[in-house]
KEVOKOL-259364 format. One record per residue: x, y, z of N, C-alpha, C, O in turn. Coordinates in steps of 0.1 Angstrom, whole numbers, plus 2048, in hexadecimal, padded with zeros to 3 digits. Layout:
residues N
XYZXYZXYZXYZ
...
//
This chain:
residues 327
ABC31096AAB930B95CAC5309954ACF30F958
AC730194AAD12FA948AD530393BACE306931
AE330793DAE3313932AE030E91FAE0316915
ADF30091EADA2FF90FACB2FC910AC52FC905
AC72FB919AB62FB915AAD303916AAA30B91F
AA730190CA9B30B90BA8B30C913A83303915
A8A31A918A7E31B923A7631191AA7630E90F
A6B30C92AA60307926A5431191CA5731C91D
A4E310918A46314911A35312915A2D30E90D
A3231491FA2730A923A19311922A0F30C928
A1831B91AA0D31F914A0A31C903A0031F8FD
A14315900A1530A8F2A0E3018F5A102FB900
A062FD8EE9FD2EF8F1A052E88E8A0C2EB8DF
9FF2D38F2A0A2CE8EFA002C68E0A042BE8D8
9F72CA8E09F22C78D19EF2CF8CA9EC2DA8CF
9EE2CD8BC9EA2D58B49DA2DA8B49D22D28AF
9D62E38B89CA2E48C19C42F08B39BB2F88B6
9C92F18A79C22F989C9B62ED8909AC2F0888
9BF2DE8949B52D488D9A82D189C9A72D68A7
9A22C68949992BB89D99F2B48A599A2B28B1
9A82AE8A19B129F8A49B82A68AE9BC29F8B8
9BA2B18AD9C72B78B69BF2B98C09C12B28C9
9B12C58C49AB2C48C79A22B98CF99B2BD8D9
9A22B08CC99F2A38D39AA29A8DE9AA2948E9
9B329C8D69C02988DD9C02A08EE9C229B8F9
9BD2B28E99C52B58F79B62B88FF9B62BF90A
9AA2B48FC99E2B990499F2A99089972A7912
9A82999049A42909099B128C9139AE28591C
9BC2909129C529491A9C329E9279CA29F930
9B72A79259B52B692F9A62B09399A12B6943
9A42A89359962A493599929294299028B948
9A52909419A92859469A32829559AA28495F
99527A95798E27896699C27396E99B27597A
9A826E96A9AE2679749B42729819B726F98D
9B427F97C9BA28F9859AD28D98B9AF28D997
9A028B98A9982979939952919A398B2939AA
99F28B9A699A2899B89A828D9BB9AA2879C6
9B52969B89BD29C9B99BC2A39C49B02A79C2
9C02A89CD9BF2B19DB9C32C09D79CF2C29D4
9BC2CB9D69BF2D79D29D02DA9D69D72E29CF
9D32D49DD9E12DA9E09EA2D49D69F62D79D5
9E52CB9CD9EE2C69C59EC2D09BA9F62D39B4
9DC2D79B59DD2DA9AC9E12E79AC9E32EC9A1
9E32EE9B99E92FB9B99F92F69B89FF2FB9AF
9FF2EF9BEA0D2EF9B8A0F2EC9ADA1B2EC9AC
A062E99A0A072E5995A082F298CA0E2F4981
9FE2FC9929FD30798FA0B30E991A12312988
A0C30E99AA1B3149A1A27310998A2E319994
A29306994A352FE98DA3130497DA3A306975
A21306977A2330D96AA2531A967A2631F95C
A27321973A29331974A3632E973A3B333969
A3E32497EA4C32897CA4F32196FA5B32396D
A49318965A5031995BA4C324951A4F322945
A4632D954A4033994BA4A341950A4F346945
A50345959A5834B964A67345958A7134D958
A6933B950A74335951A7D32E954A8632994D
A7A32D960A7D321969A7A319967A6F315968
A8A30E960A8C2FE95EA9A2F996AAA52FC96A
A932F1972A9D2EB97CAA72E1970AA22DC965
AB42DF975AB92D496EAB52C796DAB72C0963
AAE2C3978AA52B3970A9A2B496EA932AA972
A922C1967A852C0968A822B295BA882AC953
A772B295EA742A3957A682A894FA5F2AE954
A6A2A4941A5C2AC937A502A693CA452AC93C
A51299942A3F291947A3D29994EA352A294B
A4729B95DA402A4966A3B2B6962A342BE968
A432B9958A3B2C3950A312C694BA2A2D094C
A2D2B9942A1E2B793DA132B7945A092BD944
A192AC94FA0F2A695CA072B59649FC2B8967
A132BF966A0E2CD970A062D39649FC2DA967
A0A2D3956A002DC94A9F52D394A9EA2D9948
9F42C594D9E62C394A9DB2C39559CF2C2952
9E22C49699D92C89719D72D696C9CC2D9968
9E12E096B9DA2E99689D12F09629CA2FA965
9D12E79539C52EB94A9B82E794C9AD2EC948
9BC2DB9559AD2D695A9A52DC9649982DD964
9AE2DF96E9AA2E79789A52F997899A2FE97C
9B03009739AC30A9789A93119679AC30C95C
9A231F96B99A3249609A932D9559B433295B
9A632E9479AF32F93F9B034193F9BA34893C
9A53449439A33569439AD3579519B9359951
9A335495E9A535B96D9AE3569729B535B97C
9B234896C9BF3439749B633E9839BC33798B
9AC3419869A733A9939A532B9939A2326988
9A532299F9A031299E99331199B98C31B99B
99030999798330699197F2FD99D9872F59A3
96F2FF9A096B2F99AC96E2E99A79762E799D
9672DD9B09652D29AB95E2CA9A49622BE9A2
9512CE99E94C2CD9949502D598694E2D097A
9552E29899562E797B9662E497596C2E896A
96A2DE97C97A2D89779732CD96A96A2C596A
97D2D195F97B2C595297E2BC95D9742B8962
9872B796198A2A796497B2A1968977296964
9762A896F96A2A797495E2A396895629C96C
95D2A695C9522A495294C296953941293957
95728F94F95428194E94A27B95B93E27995B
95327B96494D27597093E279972933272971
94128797593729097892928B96F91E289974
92C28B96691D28A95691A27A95690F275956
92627595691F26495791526096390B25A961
91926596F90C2669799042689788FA26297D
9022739738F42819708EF2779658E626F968
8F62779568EF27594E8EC2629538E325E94D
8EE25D9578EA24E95A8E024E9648D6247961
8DD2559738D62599748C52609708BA25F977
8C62669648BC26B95A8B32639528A6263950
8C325B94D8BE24D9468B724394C8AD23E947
8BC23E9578B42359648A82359688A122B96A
8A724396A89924497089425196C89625D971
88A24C96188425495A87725495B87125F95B
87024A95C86724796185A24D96484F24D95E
85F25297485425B97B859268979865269978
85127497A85127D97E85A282988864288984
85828099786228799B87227E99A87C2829A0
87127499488027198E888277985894276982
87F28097F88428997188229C9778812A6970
88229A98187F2A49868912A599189A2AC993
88D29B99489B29999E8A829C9988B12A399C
8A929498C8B22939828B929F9768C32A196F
8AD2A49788B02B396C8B32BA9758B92C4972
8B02B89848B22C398B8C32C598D8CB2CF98C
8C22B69928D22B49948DA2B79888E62BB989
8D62B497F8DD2B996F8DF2C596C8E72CA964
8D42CC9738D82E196B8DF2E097A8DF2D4979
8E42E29848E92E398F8F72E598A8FE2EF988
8F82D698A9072CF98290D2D89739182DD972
9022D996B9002E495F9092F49669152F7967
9012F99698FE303971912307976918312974
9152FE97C9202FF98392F2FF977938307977
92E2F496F9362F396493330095993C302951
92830A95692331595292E31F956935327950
92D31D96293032C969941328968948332966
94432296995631C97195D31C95F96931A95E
95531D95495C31894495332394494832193F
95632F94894C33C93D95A34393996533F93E
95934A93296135893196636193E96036C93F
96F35E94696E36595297037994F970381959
97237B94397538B94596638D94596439794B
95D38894294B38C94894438695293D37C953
94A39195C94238E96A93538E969930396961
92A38197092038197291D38498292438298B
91038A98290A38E98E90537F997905374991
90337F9A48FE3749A88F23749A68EE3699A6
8E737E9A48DB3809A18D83799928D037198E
8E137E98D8DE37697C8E336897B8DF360973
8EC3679848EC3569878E334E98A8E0343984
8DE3549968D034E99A8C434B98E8BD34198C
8C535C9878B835897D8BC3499708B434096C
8C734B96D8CA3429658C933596A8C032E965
8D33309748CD32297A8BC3219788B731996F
8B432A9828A83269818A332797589A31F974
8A532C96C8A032B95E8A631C95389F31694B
8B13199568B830E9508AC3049598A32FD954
8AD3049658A52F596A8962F49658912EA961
88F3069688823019658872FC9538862F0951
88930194C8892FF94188C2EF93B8872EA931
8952E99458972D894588C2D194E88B2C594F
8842DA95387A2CE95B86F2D19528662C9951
86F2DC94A8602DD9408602D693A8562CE939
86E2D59338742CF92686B2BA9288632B3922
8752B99388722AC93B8632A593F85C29B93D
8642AC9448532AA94B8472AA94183D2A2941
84B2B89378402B992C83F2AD9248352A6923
84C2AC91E8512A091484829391B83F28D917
85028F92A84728392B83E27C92A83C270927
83128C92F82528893381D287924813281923
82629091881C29190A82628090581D277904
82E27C90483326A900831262906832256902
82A26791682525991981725891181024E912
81326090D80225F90980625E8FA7FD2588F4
8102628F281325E8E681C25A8E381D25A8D6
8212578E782F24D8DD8342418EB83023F8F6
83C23D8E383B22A8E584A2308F184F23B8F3
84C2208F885422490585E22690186322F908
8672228F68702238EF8762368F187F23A8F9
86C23D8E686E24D8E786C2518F587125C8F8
86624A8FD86525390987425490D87825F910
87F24890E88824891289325690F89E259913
88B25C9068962678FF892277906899281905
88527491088427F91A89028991C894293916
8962809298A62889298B028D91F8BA292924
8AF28B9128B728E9098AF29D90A8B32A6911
8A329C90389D2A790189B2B390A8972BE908
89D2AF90F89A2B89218AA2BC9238AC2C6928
8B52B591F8C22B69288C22C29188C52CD91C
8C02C290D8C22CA9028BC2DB9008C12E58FB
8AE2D49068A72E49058B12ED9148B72F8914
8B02E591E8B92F092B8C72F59258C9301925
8D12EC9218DA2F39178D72FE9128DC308916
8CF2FF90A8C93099018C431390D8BE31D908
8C53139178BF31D9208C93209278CE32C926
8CF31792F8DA31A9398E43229358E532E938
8ED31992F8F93229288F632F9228FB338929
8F233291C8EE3439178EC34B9268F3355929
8E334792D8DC3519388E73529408EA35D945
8F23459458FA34394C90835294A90E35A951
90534C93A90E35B93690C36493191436A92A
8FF3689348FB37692F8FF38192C8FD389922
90938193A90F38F93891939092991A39A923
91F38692692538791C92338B90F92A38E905
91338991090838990690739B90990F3A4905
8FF39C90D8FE3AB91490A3B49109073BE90A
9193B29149213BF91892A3BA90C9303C2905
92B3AC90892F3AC8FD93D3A690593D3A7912
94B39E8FB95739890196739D8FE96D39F8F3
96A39D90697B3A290097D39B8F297C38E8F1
9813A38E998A39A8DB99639E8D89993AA8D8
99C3978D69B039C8D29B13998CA9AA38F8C6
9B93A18C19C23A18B29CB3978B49CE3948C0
9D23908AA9D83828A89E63858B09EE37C8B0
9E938F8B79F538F8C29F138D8CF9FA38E8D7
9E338B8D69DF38B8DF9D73948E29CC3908E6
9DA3A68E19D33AF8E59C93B18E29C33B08D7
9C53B48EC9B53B98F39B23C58E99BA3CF8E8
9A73C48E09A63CE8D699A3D48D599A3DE8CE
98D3CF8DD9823CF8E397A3C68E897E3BB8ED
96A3C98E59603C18E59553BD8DC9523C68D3
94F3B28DD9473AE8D593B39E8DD93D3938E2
9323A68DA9233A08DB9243908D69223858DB
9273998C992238C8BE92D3818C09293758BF
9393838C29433778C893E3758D694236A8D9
93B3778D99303708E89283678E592735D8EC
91E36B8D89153668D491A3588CF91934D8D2
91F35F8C692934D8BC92B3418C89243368C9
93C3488D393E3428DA9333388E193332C8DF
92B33F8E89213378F09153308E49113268E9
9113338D990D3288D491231C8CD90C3138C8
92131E8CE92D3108CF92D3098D692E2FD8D3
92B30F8E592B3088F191E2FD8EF9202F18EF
9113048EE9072FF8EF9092F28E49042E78E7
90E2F38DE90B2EB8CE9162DD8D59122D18D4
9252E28DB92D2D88E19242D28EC9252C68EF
91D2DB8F39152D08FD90C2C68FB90C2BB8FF
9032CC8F28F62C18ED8FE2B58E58F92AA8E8
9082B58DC90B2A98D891A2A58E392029C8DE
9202A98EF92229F8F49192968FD91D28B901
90A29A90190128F9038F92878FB8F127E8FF
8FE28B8ED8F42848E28F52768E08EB2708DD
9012708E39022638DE8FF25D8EA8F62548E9
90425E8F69012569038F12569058EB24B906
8E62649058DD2649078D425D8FD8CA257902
8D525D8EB8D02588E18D02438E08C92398DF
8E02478DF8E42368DE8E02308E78DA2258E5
8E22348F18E02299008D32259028D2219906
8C422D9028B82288FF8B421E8F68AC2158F9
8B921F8EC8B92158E08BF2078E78B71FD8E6
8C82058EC8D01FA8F28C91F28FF8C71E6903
8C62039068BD1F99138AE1F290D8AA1E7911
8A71FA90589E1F890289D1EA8FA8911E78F9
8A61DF8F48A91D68F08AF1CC9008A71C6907
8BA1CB9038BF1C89158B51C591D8B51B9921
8A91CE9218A21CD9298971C49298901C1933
8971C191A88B1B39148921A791588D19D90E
89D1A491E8A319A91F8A119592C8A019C937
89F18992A89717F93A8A61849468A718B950
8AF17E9408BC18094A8BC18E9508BA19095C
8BE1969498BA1A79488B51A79548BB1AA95F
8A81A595289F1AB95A89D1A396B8961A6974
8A619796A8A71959768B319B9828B319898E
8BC1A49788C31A99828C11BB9818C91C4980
8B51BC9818AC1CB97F8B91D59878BC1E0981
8C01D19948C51DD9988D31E49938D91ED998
8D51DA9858E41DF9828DF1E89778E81EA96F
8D31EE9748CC1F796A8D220296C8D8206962
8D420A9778DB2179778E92199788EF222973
8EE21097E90120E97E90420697191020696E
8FC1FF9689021FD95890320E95290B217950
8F320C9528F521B94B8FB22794A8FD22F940
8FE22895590723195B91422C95891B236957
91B22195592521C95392B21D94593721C942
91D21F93C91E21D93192122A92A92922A921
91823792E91524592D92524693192D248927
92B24393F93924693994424593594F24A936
93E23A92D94623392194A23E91195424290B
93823F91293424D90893D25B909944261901
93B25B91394126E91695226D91C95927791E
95725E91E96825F91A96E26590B97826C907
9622619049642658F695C2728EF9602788E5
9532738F59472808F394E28E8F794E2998F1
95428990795729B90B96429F9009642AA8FB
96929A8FF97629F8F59742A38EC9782AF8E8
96B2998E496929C8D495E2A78D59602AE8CB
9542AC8DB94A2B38E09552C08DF9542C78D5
95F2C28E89642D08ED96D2D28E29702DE8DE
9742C48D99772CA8CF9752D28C097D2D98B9
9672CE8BE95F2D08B29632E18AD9672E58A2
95F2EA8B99672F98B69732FC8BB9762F88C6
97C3048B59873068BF9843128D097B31A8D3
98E30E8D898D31A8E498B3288E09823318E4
99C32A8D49993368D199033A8C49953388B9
9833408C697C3418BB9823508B398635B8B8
98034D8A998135B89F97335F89A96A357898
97436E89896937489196D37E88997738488E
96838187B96C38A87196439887495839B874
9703A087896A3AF87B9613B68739593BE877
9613B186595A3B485C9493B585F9423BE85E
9453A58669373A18689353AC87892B3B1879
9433AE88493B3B888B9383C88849313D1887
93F3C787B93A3DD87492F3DA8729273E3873
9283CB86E91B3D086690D3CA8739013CD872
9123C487C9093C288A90B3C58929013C589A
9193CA8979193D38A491F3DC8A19293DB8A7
91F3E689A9223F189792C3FC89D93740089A
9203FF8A99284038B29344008BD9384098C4
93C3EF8BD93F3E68C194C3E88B89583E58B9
9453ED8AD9503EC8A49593F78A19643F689C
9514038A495A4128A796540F8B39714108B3
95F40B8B89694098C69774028C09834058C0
96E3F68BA97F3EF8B79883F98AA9943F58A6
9814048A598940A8989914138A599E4148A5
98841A8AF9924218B799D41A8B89A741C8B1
99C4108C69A74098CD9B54048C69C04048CB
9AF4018B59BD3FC8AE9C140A8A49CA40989C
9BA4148A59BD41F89F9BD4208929C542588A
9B341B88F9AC41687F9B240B87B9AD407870
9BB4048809C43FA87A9BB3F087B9C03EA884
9AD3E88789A53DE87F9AC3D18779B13D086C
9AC3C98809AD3BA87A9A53B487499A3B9875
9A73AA86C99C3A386499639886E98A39486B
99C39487799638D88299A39088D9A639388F
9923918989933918A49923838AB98D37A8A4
9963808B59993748BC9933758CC99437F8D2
98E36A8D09863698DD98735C8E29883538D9
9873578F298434A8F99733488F496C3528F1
97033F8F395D33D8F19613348FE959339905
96432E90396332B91695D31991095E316905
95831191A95930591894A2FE91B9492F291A
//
């Protein structure tokens, strides 16, 4: 390393990630589909090259792109807690691609029964896997409670879908039916993610004082976190799932339209991820990663949660504690 320059810093984000804007900037930079068909061996050396600039290690020609380039496989890839790879669905690079399928899919063929059956299935699956790989890794889940949560997120998306269809086809016009999948992809959110992370709910999550340290636990920053999550998910499918019915439903009354019937699911799908280049970002940015909670509100709901943390800091408590709420 070259004796006038200064170590890398590469746990500094390269945006200001305390606004929106900043926040959008680095979940649309982290979020970049063009990494996700990368060969694991690339993204473990990526890994490798940001330890050694944590390590300190600056060669004489290091180049700041190729510095960014290994910080941004790595944030995409591997998890911010465990440091482990993230399979190939639950990698951010993966969102875009991944959801434009699914959700264009949903939209396509809505129809019948077991097309909405097929589709939600493949959606809490997909769900299911990005849950588990963006949780909080300091709360291990059982594989037993994994199981119950999947199956509970799917039934909960085929009730959702199936119920919804069968009461709009007998009342409301074809228009609303098209909003099935919205509805169904909204209520399983509302199921999945919580059950997915239960345990965090349950045993409660590590929180640190504004130097980092681990100062205890808390429920209720579990709770916050994961109903952030839920709230960033339902509105990054809101506009692709809401708008785009409106559009086809106008499109499809067209003579031309309707004579080339098979480009219906590759538009749509084309179009959904048009939506969610701009949805996943702004979605993940709406709260920050690291959420705060005022120790104040746990003395008076977790009480006991809260002895703990007077021990640990030795009465000294912070006015906020600090936590990942996961993605």
């Amino acid at each position: 390393m070259p004796d006038n320059a200064e170590p890398i810093n590469v746990d500094k984000p390269l945006f200001d990630i305390t606004t929106f804007v900043g926040r959008f900037k680095y979940y649309a930079w982290m979020t970049d589909p063009r990494t996700v068909l990368l060969p694991s061996e690339r993204l473990l050396q990526a890994k490798e090259m940001v330890q050694r600039y944590r390590a300190g290690e600056q060669p004489n020609d290091l180049n700041p792109k190729e510095v960014q380039y290994n910080m941004k496989l790595y944030s995409s890839a591997f998890h911010p807690d465990s440091g482990e790879l993230q399979n190939f669905c639950g990698r951010m690079s993966f969102q875009v691609p991944g959801g434009m399928l699914i959700t264009g899919g949903m939209l396509a063929f809505y129809r019948t029964v077991p097309a909405v059956m097929l589709w939600q299935f493949l959606n809490q699956s997909f769900n299911a896997i990005v849950n588990y790989t963006n949780r909080n890794a300091n709360s291990p889940t059982s594989v037993t409670q994994l199981g119950f949560a999947y199956v509970s997120a799917t039934t909960s998306a085929l009730v959702a879908g199936i119920g919804l269809k069968n009461y709009w086809s007998r009342k409301a016009s074809p228009l609303f039916q098209r909003f099935v999948p919205f509805a169904a992809v909204a209520a399983a959110n509302c199921v999945n993610i919580p059950l997915m992370r239960q345990n965090e709910i349950i045993q409660g999550i590590e929180v640190k004082n504004s130097d980092g340290e681990i100062v205890g636990h808390s429920r209720l920053a579990a709770v916050k976190g994961i109903s952030e999550v839920v709230i960033s998910r339902i509105t990054m499918a809101a506009p692709g799932m809401l708008v785009l019915p409106l559009i086809m439903e106008r499109l499809e009354k067209f003579p031309s339209y309707q004579r080339i019937k098979w480009i219906n699911a590759p538009f749509q799908t084309l179009i959904v991820g048009c939506f969610l280049s701009f949805m996943v970002p702004t979605a993940c940015a709406l709260f920050p990663q690291e959420c705060s909670l005022k120790t104040s509100t746990m003395r008076i709901i977790e009480p006991e949660l809260y002895t703990e943390l007077e021990r640990n800091t030795s009465g000294n408590v912070p006015k906020r504690v600090y936590f990942n709420k996961g993605l």
